[in-house]
C-alpha positions as CSV (number, residue, x, y, z in Angstrom):
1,X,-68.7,-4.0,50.6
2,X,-67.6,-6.2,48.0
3,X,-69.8,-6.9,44.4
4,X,-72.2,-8.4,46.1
5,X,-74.0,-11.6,43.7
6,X,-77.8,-11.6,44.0
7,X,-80.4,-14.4,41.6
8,X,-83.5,-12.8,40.4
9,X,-85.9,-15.5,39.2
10,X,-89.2,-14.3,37.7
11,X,-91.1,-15.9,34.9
12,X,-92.0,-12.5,33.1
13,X,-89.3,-11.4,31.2
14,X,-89.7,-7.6,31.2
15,X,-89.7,-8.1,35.2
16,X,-86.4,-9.6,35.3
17,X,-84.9,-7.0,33.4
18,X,-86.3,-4.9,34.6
19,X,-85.1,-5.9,38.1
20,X,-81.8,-6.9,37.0
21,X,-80.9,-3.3,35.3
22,X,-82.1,-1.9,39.1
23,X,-79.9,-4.0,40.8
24,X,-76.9,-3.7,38.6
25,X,-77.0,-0.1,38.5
26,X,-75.9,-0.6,42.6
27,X,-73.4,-2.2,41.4
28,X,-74.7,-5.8,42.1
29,X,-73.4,-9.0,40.0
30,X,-77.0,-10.2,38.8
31,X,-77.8,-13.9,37.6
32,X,-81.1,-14.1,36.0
33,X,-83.6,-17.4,36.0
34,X,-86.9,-17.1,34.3
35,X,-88.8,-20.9,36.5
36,X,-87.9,-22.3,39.8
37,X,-85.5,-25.0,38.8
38,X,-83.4,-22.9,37.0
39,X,-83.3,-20.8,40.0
40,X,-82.5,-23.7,42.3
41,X,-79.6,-25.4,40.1
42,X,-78.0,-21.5,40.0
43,X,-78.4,-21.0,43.8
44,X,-76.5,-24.5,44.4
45,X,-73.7,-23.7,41.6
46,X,-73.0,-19.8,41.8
47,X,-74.0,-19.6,45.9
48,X,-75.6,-15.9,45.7
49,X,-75.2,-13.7,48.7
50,X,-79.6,-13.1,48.3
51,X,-81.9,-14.3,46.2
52,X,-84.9,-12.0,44.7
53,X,-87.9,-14.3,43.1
54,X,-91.3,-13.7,42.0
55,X,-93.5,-15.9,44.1
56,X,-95.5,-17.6,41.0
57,X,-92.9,-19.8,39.5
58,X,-92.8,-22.9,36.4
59,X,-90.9,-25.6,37.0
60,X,-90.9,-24.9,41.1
61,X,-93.2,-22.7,43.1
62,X,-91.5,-19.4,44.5
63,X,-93.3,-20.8,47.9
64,X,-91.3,-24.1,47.7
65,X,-88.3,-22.6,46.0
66,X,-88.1,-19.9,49.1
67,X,-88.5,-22.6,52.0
68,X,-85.7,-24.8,50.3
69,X,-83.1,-22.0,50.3
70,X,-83.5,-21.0,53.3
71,X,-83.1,-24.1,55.0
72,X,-80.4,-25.5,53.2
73,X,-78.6,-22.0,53.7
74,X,-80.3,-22.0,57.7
75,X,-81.1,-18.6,56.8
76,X,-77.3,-17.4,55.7
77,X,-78.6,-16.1,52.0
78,X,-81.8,-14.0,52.5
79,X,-84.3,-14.5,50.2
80,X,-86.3,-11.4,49.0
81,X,-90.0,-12.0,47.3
82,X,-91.6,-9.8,44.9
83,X,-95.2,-10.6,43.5
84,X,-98.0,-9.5,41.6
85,X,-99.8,-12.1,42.2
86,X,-100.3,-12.9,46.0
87,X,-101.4,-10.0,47.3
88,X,-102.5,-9.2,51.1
89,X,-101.6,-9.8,54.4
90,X,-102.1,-13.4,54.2
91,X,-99.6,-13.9,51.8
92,X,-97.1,-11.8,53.8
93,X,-97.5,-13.1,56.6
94,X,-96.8,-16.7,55.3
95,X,-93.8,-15.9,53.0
96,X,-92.1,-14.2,56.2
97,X,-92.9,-16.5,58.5
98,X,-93.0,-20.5,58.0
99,X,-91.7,-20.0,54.2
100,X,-88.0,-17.7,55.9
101,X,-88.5,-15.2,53.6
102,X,-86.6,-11.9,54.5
103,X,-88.4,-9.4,52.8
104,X,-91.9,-9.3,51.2
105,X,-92.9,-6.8,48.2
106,X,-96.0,-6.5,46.1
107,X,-95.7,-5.2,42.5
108,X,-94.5,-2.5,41.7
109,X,-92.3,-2.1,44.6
110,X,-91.0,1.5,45.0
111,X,-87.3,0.7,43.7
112,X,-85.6,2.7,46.6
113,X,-87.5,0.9,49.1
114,X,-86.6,-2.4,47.3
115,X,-83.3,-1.8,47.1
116,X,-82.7,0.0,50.3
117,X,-84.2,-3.5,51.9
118,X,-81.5,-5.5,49.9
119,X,-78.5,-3.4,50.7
120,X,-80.1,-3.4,54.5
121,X,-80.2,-7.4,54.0
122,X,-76.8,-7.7,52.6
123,X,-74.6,-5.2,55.1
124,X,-76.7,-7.3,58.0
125,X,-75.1,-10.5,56.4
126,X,-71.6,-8.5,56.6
127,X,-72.0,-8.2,60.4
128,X,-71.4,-11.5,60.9
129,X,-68.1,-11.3,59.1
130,X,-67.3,-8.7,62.4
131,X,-64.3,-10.5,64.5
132,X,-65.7,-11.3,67.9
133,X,-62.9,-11.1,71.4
134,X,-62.1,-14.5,72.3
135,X,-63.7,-16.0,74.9
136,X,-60.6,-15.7,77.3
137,X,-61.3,-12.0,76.8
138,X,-64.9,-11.8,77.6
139,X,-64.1,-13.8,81.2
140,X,-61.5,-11.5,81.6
141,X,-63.4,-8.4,81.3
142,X,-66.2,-9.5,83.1
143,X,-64.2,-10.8,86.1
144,X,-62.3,-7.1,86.1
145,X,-66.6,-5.8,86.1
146,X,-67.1,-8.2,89.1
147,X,-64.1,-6.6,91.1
148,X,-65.0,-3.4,90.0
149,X,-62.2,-2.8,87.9
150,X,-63.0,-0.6,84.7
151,X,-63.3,-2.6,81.7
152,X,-61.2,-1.6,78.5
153,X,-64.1,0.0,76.7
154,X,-64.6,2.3,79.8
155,X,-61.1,3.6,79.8
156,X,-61.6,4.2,76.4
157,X,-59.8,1.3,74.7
158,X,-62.5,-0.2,72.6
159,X,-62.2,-4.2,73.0
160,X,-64.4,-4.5,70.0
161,X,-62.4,-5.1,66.4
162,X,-65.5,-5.5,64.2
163,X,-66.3,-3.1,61.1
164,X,-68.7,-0.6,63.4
165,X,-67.4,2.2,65.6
């Protein structure tokens, strides 16, 4: 996987290092914001692969913030919250479903858990990188199924060139 670039946008400052020392030591290329506008102008000029913000934000609620990315990005750079404020299922609930989040953490997260859910987050993104058969292929295949010829895959040529087995 290549350096990945992840924005972490949290108000408190001893949060945001502390989160961006996590994330670098996976070998992540961190951009810090400490309010939501800051966040927002970063997101538009670095274009992160995810974005990791504290829901309780100056300048631009996390809420709002989280909504905006993900529908300018239609959902292509996950958005992670982590807050010590809005906690419950209530909350949860909302930031994963009408807000887009894709992830949902109250502090203190357990930082393998947190991190396992961004490398999760970011090898999902990769999968759509995978190189698909073209469609010719597929009809192809599918006719041989219909006349009960094998397909490649079951002779044991795998017709499949993405990055899993």
């Amino acid at each position: 996987m290549a350096e990945k670039k992840i924005l972490i946008v949290d108000y408190d400052a001893e949060s945001l290092e502390k989160l961006s020392k996590l994330l670098k030591s996976h070998k992540f290329h961190v951009i810090k914001a400490s309010d939501g506008q800051t966040a927002y102008d970063k997101y538009r000029a670095e274009k992160p692969d995810l974005v990791v913000l504290e829901a309780m934000l100056p300048k631009m609620h996390g809420f709002d913030l989280t909504k905006r990315i993900t529908q300018e990005s239609e959902g292509r750079v996950p958005v992670v919250m982590i807050t010590g404020l809005y906690k419950g299922p209530q909350f949860r609930r909302e930031a994963l479903g009408p807000l887009g989040a894709a992830e949902f953490f109250e502090k203190p997260a357990d930082p393998e858990v947190f991190v396992g859910a961004i490398k999760r987050l970011l090898h999902d993104q990769d999968d759509f990188d995978e190189v698909l058969p073209d469609s010719n292929t597929v009809i192809e295949a599918l006719s041989r199924r219909g006349r009960g010829q094998p397909s490649p895959r079951a002779e044991g040529k795998s017709a499949h060139k993405g990055k899993r087995p």
